[in-house]
C-alpha positions as CSV (number, residue, x, y, z in Angstrom):
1,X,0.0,0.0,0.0
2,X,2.7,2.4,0.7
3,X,4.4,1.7,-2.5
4,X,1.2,2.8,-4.5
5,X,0.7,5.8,-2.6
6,X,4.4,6.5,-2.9
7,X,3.9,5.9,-7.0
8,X,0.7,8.4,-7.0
9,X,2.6,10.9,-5.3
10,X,5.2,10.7,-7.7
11,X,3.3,10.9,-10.9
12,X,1.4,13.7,-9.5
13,X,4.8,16.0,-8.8
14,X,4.9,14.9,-12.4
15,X,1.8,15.8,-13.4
16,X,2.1,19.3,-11.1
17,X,5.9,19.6,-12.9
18,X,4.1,19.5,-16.3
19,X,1.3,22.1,-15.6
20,X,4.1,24.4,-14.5
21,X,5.9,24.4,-17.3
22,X,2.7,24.4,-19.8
23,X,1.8,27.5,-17.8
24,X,5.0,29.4,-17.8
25,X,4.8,28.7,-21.3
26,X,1.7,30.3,-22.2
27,X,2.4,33.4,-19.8
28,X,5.6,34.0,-22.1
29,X,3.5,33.5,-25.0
30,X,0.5,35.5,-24.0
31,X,3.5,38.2,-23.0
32,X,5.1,38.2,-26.1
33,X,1.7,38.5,-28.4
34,X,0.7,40.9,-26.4
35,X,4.1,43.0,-26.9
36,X,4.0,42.6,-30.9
37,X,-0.1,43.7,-30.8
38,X,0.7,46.6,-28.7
39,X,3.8,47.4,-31.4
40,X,1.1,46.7,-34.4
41,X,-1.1,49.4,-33.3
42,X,1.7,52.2,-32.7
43,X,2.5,51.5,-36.1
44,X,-0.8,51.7,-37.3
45,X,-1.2,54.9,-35.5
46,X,1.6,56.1,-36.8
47,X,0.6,55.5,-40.2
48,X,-2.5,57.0,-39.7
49,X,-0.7,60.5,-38.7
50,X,1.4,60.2,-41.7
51,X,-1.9,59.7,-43.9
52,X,-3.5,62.6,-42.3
53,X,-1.0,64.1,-42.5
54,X,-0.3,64.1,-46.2
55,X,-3.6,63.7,-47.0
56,X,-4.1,67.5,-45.6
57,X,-0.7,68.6,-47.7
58,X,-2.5,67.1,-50.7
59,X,-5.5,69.4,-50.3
60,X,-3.1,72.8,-49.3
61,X,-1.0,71.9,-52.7
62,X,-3.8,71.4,-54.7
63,X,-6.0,74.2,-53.6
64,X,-2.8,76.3,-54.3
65,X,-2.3,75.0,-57.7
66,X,-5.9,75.9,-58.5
67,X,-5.4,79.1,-57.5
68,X,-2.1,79.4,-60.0
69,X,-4.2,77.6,-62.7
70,X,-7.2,80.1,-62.3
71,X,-4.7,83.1,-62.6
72,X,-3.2,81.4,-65.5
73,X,-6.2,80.0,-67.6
74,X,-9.0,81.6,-66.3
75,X,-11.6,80.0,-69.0
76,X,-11.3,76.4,-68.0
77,X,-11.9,77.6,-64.1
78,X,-15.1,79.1,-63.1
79,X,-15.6,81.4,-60.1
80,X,-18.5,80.8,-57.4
81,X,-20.6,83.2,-58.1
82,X,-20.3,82.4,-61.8
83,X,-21.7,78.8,-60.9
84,X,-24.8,79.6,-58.9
């Protein structure tokens, strides 16, 4: 009897050993998604400022060049009050 209750004891340090290491291994894992997610949305952020960004440089530059283009051909651009 003492032999089989020596065995279970053993097999469930064994057992206990295992779950340890399965769970250490999912915290790291968990840890390190989590790290690359959290880097995935600073870049997307980041690209997001850069697409603002440009996007409001776009309309600056091409209200500008309307501007030089109305100047310069004045019959292909008509004015506002022209229009209504």
């Amino acid at each position: 009897m003492d032999i089989v209750v020596f065995i279970l004891l053993i097999l469930g340090y064994i057992a206990l050993g295992v779950i340890l290491i399965i769970g250490f291994s999912l915290v790291v894992e968990v840890k390190k998604t989590r790290t690359e997610i959290v880097r995935f949305i600073q870049l997307m952020n980041q690209m997001n400022t850069t697409l603002i960004h440009h996007t409001s440089k776009f309309e600056v530059m091409d209200r500008q060049l309307r501007i030089i283009g109305s100047k310069l051909v004045p019959e292909k651009y008509r004015s506002k009050s022209e229009s209504s």
